[in-house]
mmCIF file of the N, C-alpha and C atoms, coordinates in Angstrom:
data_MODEL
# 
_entry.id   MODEL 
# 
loop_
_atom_site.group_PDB 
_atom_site.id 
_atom_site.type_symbol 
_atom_site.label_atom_id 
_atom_site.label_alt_id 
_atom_site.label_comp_id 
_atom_site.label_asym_id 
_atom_site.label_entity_id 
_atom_site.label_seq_id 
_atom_site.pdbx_PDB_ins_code 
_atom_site.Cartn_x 
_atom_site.Cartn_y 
_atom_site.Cartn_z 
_atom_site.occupancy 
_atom_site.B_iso_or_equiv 
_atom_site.pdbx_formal_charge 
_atom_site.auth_seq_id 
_atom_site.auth_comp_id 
_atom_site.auth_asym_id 
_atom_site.auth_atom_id 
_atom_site.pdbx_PDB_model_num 
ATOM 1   N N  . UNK A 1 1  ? 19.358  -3.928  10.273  1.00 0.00 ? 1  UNK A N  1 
ATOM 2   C CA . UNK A 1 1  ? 18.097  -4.626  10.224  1.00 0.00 ? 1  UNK A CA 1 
ATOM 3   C C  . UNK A 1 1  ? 17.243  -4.105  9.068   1.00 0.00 ? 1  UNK A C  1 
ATOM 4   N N  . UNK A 1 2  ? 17.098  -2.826  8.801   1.00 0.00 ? 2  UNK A N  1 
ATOM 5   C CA . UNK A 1 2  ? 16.328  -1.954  7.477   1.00 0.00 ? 2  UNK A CA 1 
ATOM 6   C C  . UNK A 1 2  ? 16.466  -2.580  6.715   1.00 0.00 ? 2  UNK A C  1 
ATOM 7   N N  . UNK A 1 3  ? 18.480  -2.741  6.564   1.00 0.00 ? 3  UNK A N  1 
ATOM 8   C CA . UNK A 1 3  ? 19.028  -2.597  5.432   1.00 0.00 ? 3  UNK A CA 1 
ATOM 9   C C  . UNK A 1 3  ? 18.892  -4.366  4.729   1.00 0.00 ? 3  UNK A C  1 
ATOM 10  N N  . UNK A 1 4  ? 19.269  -4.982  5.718   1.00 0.00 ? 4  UNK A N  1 
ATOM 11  C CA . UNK A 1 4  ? 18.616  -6.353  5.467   1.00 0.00 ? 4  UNK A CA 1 
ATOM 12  C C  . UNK A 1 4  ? 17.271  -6.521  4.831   1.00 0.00 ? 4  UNK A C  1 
ATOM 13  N N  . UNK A 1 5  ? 16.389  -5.919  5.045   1.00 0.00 ? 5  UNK A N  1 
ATOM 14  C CA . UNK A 1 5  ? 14.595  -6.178  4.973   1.00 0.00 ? 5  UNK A CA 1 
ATOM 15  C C  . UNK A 1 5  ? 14.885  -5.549  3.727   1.00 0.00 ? 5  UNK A C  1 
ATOM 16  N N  . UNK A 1 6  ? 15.377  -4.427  3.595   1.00 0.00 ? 6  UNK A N  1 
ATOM 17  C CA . UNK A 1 6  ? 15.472  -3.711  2.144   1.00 0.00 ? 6  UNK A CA 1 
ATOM 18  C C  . UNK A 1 6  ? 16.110  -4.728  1.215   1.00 0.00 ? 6  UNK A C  1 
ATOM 19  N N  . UNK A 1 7  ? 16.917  -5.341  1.316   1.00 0.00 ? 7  UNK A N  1 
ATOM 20  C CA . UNK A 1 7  ? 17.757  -6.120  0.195   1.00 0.00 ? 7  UNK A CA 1 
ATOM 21  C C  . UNK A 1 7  ? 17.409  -7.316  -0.219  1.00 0.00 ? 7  UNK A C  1 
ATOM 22  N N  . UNK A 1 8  ? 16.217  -7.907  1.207   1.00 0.00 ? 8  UNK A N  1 
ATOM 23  C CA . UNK A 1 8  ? 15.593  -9.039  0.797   1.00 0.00 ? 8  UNK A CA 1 
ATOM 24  C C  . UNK A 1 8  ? 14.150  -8.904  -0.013  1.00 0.00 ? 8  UNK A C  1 
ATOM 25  N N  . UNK A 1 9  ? 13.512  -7.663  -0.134  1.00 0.00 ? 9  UNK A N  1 
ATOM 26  C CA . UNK A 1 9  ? 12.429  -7.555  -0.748  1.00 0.00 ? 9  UNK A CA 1 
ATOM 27  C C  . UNK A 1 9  ? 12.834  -6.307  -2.172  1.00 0.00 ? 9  UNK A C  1 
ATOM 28  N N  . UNK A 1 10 ? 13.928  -6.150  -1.941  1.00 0.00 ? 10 UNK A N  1 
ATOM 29  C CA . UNK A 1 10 ? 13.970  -4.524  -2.905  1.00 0.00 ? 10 UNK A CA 1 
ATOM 30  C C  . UNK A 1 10 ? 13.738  -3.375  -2.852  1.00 0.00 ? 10 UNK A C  1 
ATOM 31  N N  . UNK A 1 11 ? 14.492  -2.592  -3.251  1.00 0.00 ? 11 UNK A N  1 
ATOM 32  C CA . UNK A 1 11 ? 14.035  -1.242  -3.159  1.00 0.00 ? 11 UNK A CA 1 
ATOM 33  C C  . UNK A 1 11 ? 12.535  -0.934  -3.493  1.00 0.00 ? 11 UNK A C  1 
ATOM 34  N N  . UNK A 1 12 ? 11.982  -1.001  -4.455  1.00 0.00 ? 12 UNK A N  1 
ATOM 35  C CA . UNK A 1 12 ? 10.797  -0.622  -5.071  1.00 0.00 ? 12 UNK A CA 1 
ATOM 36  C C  . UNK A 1 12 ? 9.680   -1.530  -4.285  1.00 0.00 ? 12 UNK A C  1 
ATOM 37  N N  . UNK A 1 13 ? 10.243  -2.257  -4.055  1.00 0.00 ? 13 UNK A N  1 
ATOM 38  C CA . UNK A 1 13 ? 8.663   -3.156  -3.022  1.00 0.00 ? 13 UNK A CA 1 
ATOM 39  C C  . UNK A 1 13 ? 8.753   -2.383  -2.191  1.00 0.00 ? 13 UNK A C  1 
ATOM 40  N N  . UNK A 1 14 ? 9.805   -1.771  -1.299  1.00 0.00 ? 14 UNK A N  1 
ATOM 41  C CA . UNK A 1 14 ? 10.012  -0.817  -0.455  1.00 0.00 ? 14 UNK A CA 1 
ATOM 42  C C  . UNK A 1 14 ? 9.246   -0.006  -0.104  1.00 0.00 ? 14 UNK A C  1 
ATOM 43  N N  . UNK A 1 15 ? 9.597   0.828   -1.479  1.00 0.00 ? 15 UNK A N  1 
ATOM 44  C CA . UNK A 1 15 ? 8.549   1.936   -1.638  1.00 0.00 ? 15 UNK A CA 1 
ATOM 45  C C  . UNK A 1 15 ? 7.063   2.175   -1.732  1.00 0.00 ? 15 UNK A C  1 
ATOM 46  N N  . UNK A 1 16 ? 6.757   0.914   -2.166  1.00 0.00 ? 16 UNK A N  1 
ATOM 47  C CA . UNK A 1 16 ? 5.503   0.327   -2.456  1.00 0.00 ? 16 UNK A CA 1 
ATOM 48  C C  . UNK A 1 16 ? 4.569   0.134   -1.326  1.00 0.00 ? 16 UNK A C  1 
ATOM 49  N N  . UNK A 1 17 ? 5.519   -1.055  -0.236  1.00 0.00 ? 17 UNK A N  1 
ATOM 50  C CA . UNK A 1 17 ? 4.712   -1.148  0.781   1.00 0.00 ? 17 UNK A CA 1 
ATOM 51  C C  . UNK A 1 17 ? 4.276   0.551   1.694   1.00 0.00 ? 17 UNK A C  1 
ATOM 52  N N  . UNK A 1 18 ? 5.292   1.579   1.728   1.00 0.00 ? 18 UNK A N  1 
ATOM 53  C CA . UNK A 1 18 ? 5.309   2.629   2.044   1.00 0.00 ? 18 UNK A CA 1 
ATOM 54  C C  . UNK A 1 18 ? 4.028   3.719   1.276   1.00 0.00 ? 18 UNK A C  1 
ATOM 55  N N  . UNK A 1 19 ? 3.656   3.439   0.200   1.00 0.00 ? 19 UNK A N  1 
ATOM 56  C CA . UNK A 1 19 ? 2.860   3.715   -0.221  1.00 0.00 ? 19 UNK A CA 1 
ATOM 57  C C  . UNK A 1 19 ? 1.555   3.492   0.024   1.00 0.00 ? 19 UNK A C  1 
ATOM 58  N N  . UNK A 1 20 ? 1.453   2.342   0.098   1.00 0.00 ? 20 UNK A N  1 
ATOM 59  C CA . UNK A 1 20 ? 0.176   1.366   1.029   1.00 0.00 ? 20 UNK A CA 1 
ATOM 60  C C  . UNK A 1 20 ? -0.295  1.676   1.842   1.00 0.00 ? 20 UNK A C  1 
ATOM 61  N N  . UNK A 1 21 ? 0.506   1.800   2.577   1.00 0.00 ? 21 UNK A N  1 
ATOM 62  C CA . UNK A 1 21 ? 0.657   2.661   4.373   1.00 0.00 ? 21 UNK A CA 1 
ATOM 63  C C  . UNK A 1 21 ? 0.259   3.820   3.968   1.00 0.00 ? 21 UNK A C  1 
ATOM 64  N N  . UNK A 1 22 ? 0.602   4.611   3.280   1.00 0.00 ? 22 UNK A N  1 
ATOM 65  C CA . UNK A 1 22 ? 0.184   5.817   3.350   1.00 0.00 ? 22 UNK A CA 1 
ATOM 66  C C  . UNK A 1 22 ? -1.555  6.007   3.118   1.00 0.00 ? 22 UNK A C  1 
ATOM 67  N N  . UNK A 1 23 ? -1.624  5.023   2.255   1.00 0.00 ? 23 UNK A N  1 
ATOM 68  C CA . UNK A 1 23 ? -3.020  5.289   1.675   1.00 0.00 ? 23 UNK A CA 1 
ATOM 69  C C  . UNK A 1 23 ? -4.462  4.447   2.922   1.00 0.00 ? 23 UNK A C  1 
ATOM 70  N N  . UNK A 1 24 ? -3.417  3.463   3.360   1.00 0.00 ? 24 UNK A N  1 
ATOM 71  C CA . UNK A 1 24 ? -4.578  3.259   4.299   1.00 0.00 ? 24 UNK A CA 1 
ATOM 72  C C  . UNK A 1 24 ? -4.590  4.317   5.398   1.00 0.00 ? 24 UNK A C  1 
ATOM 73  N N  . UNK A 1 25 ? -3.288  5.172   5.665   1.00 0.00 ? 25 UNK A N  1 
ATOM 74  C CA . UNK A 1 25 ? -3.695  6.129   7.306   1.00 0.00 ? 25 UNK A CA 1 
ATOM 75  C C  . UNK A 1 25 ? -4.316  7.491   6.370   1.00 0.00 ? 25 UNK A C  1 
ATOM 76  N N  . UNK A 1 26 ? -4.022  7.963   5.245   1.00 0.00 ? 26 UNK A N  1 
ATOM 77  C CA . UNK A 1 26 ? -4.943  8.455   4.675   1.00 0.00 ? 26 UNK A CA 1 
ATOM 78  C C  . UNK A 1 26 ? -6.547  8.224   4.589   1.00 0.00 ? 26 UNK A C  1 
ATOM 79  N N  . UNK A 1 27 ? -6.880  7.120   4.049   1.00 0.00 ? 27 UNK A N  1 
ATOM 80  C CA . UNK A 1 27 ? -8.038  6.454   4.352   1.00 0.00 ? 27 UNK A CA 1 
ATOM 81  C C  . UNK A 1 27 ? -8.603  6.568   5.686   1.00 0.00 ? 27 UNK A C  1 
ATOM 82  N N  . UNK A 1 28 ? -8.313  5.737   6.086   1.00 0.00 ? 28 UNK A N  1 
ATOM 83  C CA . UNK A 1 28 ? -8.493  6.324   7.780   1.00 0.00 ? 28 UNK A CA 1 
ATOM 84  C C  . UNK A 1 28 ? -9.154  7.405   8.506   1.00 0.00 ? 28 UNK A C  1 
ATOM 85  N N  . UNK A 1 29 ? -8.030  8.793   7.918   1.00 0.00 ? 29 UNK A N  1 
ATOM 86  C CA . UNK A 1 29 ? -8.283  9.500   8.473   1.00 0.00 ? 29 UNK A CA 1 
ATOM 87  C C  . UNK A 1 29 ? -9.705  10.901  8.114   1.00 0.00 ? 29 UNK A C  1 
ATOM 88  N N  . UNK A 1 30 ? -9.291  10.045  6.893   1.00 0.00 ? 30 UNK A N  1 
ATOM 89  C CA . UNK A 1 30 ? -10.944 11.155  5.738   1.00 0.00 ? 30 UNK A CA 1 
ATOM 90  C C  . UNK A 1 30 ? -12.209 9.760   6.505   1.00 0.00 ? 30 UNK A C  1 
ATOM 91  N N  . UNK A 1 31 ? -12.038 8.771   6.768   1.00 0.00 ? 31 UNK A N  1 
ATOM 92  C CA . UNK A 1 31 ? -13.590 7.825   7.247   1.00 0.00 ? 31 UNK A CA 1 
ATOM 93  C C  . UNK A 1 31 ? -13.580 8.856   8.496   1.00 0.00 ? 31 UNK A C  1 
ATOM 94  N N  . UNK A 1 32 ? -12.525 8.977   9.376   1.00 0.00 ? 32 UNK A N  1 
ATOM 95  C CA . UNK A 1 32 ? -12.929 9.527   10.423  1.00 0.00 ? 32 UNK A CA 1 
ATOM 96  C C  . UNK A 1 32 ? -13.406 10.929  10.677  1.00 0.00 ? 32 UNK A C  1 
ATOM 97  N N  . UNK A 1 33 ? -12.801 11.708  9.500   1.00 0.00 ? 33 UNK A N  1 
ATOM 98  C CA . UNK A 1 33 ? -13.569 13.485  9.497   1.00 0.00 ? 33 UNK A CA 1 
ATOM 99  C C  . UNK A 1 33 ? -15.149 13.071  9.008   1.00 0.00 ? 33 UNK A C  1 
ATOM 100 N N  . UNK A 1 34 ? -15.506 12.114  8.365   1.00 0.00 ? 34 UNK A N  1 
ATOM 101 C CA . UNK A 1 34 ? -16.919 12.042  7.901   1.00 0.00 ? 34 UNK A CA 1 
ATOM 102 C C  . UNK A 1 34 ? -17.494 11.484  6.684   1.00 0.00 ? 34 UNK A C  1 
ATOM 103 N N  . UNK A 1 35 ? -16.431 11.633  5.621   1.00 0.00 ? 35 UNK A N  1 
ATOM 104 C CA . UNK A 1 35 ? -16.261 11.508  3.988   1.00 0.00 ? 35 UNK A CA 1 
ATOM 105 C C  . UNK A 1 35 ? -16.232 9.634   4.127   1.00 0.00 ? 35 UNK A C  1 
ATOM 106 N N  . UNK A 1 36 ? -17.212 9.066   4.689   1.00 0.00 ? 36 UNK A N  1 
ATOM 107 C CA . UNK A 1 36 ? -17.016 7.751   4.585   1.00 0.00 ? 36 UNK A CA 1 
ATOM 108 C C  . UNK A 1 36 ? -17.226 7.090   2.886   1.00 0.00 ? 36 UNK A C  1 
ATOM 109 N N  . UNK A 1 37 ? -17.817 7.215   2.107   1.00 0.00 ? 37 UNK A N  1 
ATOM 110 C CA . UNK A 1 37 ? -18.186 6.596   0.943   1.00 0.00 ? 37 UNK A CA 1 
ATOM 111 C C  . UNK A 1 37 ? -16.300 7.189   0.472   1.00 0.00 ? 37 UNK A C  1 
ATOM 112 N N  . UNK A 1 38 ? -16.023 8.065   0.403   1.00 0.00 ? 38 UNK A N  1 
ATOM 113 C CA . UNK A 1 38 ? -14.695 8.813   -0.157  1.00 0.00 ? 38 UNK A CA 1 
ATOM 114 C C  . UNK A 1 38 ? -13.694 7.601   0.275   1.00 0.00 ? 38 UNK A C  1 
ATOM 115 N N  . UNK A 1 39 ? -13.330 7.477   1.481   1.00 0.00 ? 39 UNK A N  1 
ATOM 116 C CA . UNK A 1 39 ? -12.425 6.902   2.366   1.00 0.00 ? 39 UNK A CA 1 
ATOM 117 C C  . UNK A 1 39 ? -12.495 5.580   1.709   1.00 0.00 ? 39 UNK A C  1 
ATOM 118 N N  . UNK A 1 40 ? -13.933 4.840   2.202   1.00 0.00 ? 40 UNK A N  1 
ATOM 119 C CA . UNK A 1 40 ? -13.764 3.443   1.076   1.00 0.00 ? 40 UNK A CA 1 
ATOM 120 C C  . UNK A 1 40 ? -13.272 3.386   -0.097  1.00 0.00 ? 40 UNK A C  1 
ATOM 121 N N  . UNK A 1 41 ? -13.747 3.993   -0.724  1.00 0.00 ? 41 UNK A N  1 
ATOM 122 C CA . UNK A 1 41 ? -12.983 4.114   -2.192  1.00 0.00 ? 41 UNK A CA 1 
ATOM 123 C C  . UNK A 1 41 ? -11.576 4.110   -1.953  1.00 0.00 ? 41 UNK A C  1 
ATOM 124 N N  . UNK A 1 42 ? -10.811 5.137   -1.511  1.00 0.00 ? 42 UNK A N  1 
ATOM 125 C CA . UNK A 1 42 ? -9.730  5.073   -1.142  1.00 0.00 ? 42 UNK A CA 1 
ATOM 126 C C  . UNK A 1 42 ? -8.874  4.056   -0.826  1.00 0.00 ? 42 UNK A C  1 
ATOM 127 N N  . UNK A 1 43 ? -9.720  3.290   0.448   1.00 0.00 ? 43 UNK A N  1 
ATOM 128 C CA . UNK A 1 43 ? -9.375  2.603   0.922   1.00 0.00 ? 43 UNK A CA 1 
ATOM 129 C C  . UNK A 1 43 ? -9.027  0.896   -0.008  1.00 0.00 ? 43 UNK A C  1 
ATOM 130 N N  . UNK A 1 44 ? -9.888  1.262   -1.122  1.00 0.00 ? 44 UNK A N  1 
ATOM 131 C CA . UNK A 1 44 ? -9.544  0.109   -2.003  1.00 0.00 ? 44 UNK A CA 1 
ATOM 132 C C  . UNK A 1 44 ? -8.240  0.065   -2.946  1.00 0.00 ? 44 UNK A C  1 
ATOM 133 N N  . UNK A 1 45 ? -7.697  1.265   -2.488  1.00 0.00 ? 45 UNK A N  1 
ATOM 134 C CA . UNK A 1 45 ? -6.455  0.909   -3.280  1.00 0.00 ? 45 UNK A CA 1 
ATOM 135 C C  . UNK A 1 45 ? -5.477  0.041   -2.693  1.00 0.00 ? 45 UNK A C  1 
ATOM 136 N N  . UNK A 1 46 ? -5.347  0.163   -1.787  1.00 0.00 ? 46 UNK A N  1 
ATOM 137 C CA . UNK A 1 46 ? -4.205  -0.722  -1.067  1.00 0.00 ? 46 UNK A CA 1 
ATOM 138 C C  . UNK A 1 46 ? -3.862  -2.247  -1.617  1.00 0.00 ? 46 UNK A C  1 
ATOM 139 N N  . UNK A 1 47 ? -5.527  -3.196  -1.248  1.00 0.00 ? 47 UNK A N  1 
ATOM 140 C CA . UNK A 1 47 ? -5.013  -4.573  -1.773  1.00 0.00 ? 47 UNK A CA 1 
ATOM 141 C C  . UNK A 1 47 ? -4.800  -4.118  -3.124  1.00 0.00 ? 47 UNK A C  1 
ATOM 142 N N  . UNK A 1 48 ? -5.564  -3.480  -4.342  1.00 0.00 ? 48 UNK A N  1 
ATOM 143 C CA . UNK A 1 48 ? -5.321  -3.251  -5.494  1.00 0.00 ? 48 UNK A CA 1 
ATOM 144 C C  . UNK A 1 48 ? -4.038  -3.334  -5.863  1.00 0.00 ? 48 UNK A C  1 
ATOM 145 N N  . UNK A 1 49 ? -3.229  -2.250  -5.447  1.00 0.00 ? 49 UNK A N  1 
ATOM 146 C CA . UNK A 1 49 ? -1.723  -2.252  -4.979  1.00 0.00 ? 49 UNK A CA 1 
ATOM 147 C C  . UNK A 1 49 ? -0.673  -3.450  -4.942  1.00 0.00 ? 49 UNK A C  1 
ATOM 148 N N  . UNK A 1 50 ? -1.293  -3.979  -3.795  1.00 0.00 ? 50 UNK A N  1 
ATOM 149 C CA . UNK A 1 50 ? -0.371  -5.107  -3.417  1.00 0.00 ? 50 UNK A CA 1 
ATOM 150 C C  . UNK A 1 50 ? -0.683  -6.378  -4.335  1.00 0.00 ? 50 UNK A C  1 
ATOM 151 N N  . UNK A 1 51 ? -1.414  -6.633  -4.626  1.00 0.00 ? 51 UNK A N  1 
ATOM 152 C CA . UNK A 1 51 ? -2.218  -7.306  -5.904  1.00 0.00 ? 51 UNK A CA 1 
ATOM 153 C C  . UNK A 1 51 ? -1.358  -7.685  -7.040  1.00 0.00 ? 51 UNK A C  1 
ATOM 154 N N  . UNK A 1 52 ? -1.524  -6.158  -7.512  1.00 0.00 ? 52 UNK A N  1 
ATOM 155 C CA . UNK A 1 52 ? -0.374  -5.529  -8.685  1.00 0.00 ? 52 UNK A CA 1 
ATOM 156 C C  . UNK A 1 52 ? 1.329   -6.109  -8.492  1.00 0.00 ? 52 UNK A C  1 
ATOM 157 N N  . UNK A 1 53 ? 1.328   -5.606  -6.965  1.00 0.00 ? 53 UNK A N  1 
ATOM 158 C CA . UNK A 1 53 ? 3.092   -6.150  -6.811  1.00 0.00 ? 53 UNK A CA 1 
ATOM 159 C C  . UNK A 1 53 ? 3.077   -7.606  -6.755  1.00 0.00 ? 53 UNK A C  1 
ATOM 160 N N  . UNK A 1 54 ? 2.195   -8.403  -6.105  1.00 0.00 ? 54 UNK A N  1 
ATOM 161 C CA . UNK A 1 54 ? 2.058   -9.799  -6.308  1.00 0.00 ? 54 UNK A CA 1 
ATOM 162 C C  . UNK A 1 54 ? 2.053   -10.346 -8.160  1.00 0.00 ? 54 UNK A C  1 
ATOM 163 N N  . UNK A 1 55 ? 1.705   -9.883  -8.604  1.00 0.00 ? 55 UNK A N  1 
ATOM 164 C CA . UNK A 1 55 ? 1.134   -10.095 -10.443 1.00 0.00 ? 55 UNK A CA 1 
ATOM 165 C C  . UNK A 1 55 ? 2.484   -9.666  -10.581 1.00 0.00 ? 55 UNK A C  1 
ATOM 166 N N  . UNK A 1 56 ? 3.091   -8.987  -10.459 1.00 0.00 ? 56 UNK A N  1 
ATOM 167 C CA . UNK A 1 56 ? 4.668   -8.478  -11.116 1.00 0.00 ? 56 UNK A CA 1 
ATOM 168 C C  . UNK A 1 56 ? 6.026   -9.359  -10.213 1.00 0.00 ? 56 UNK A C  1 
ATOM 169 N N  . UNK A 1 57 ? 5.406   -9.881  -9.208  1.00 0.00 ? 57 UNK A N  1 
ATOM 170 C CA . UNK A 1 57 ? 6.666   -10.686 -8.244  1.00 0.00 ? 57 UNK A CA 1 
ATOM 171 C C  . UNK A 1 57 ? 6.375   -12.167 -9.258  1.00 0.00 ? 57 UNK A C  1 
ATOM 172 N N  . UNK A 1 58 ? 5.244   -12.585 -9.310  1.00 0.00 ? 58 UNK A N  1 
ATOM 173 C CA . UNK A 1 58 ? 5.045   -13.957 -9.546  1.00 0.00 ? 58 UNK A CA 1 
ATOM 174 C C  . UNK A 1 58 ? 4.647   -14.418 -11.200 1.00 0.00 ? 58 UNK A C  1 
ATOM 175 N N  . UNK A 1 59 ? 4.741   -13.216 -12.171 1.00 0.00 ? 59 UNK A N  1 
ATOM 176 C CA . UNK A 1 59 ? 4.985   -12.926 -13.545 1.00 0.00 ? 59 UNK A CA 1 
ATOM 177 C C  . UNK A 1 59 ? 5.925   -13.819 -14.172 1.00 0.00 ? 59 UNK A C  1 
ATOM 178 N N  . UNK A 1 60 ? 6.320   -14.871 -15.132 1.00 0.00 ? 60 UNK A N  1 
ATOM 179 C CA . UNK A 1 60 ? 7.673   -15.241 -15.749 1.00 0.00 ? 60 UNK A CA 1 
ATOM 180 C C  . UNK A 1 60 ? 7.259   -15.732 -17.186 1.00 0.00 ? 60 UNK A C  1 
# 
């Protein structure tokens, strides 16, 4: 089932979406110690991100 999801989107989107994830439970977790202005910021990378992989999927 991974290995399927992996082959239909790619390795590197892979990694990408994994990255995402990281940055929003990162995010997350600095809004919740207190650092809210920090966290937003943060938190804007994600669509940024996916944005980027959209602009490079739909590029020709």
């Amino acid at each position: 089932m991974i290995k399927n999801f992996i082959e239909r989107i790619g390795a590197m989107n892979c990694v990408m979406l994994l990255v995402v994830i990281s940055i929003i439970i990162v995010s997350e977790y600095i809004f919740l110690t207190g650092d809210k202005l920090d966290a937003i910021f943060i938190a804007f990378w994600a669509p940024t991100i996916l944005g980027f992989m959209n602009y490079l999927k739909f590029r020709k």
